[in-house]
C-alpha positions as CSV (number, residue, x, y, z in Angstrom):
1,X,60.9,-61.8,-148.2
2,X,60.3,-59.7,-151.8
3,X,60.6,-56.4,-152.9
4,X,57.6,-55.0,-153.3
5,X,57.4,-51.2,-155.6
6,X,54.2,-49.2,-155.7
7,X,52.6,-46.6,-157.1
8,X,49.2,-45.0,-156.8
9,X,46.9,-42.7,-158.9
10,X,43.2,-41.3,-157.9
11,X,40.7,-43.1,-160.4
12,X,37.7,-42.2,-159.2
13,X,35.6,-39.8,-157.3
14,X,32.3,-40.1,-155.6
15,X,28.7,-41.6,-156.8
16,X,27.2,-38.2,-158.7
17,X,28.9,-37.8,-162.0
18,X,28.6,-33.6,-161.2
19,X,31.9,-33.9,-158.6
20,X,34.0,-34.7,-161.7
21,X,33.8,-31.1,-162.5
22,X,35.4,-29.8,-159.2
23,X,38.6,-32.1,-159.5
24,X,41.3,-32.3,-161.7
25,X,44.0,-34.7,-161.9
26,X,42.1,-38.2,-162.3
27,X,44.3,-41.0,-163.5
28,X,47.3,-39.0,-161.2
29,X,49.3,-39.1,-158.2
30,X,47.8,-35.6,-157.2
31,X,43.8,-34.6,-157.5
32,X,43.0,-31.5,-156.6
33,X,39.7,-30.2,-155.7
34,X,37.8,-26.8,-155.3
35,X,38.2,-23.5,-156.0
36,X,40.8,-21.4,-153.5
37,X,39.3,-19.0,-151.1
38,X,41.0,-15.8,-150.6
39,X,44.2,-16.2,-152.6
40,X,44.9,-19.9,-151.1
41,X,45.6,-22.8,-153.2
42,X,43.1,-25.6,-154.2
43,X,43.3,-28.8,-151.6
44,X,45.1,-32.0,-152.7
45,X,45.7,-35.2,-152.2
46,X,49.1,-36.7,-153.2
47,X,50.0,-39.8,-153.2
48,X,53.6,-41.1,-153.4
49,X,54.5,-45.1,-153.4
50,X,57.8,-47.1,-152.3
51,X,60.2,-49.6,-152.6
52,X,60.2,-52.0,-149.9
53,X,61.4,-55.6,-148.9
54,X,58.4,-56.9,-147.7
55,X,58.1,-60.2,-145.5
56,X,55.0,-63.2,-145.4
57,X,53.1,-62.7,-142.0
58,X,56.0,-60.0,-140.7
59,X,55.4,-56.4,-139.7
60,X,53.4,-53.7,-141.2
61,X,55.4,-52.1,-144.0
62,X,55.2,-48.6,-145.6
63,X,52.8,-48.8,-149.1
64,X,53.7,-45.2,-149.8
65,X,53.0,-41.9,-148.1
66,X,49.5,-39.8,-148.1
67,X,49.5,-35.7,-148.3
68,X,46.4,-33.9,-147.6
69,X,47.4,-30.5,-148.7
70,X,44.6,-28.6,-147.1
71,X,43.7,-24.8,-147.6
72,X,40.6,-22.9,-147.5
73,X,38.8,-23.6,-150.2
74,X,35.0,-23.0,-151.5
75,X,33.2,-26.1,-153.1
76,X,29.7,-26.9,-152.9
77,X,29.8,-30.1,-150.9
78,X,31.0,-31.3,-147.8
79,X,32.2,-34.9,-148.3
80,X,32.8,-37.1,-151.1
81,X,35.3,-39.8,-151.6
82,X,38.1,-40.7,-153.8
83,X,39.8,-43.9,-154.8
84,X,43.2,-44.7,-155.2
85,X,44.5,-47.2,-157.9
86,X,47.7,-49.0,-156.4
87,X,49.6,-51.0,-158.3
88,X,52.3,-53.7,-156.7
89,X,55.0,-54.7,-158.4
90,X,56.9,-57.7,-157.2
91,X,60.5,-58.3,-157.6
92,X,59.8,-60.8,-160.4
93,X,57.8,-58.2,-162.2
94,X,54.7,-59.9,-160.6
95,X,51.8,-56.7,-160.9
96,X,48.3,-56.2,-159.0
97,X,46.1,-53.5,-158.9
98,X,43.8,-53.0,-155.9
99,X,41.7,-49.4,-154.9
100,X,41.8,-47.9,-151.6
101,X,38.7,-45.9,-151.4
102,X,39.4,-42.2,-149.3
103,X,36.0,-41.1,-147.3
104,X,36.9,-36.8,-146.9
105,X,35.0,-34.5,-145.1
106,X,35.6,-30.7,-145.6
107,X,35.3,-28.8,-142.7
108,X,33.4,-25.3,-143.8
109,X,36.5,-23.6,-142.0
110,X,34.4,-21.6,-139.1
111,X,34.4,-21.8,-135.3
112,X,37.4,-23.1,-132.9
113,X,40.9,-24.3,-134.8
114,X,39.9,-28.2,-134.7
115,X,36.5,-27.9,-136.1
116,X,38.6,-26.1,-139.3
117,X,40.6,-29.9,-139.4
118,X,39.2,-31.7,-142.6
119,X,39.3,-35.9,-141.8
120,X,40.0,-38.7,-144.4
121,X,38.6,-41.7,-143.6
122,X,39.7,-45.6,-144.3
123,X,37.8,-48.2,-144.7
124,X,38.8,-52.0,-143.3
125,X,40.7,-52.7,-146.8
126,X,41.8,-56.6,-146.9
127,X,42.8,-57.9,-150.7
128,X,42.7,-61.6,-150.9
129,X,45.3,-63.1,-153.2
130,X,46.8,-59.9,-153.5
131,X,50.5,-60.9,-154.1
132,X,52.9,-64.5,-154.9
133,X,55.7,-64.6,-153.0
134,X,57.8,-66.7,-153.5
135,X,54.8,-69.3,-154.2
136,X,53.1,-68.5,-151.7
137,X,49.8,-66.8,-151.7
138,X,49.5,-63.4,-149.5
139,X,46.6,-61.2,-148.5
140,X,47.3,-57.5,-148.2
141,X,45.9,-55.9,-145.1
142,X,45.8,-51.9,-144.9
143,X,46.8,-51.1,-141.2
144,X,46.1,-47.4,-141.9
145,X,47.9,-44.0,-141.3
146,X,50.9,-43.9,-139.3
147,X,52.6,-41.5,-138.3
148,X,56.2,-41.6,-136.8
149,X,55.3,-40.2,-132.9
150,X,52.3,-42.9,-132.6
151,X,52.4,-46.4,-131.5
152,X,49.9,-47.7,-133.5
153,X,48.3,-46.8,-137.1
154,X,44.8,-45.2,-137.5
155,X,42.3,-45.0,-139.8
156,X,41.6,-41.5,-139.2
157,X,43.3,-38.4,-140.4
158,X,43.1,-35.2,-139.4
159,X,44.4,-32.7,-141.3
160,X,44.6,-29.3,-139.8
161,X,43.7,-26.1,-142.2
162,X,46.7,-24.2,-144.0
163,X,49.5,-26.6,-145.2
164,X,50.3,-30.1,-146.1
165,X,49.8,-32.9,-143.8
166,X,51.8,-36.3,-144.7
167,X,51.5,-39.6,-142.8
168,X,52.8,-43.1,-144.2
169,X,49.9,-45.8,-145.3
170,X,50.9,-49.3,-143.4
171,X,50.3,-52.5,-144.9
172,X,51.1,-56.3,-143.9
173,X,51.6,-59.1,-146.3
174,X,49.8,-62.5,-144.6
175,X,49.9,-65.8,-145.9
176,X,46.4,-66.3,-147.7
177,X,43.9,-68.6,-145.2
178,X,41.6,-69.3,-148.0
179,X,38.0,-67.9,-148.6
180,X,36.0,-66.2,-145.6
């Protein structure tokens, strides 16, 4: 068993240097995008990380919570991605930093209510060797979104239009099998 603390900031976002220019807050906890439609606010993503006692091959534990604040916005591309730069820090002041990449599309906002949802994507994100514990070697598997109604996480999320939508990112510490 360790505490584990994180924290997250967005580092990167997508392959064409030209999507810089519709984001701000690279090197954050918040990146915004886009320019609000019709006296909204720009979207977001916020990410906020936790303390947690943390156990070798136990259950999923929370590695901090993910906001989509969604509102109409106009930008001149549908999807992109985004990466988030978590860093772990172990009770013996132990760090790692590992990227969680965040595949978005923006819906264009027209037609029925659930075609306005924007999705985020994750990928299968496994990080060999991410953490010691108490000498022992641990891979860091992200289970993906959870929320607290559902019985399993997902690595969808849809985010309906107008307000912020929160789920908590699960995680499991495993003992490390060697390479695959």
């Amino acid at each position: 068993m360790a505490k584990i603390h994180t924290d997250g900031s967005w580092v990167t976002v997508g392959d064409d240097p030209a999507y810089a220019t519709h984001f701000s807050g690279l090197g954050k906890s918040r990146i915004s995008w886009g320019k609000p439609a019709a006296g909204s606010a720009t979207s977001s993503y916020e990410f906020e990380g936790n303390a947690v006692q943390a156990q070798i091959d136990g259950p999923p534990f929370v590695l901090g919570t993910f906001t989509h604040h969604n509102y109409p916005i106009v930008i001149p591309f549908e999807r992109f991605w985004v990466d988030l730069k978590v860093t772990l820090t172990i009770e013996d002041r132990t760090q790692r930093d590992f990227t969680i990449r965040f595949a978005h599309y923006e819906s264009p906002n027209r037609g029925p209510i659930a075609a306005q949802d924007d999705v985020v994507d994750l990928p299968d994100v496994k990080v060999e060797k991410a953490v010691k514990v108490d000498g022992t070697e641990c891979d860091l598997l992200i289970t993906g979104f959870y929320w607290h109604d559902q019985e399993q996480p997902t690595r969808r999320f849809r985010s309906p239009e107008g307000g912020s939508n929160a789920a908590d990112l699960h995680v499991q510490l495993t003992r490390y099998q060697g390479p695959r």
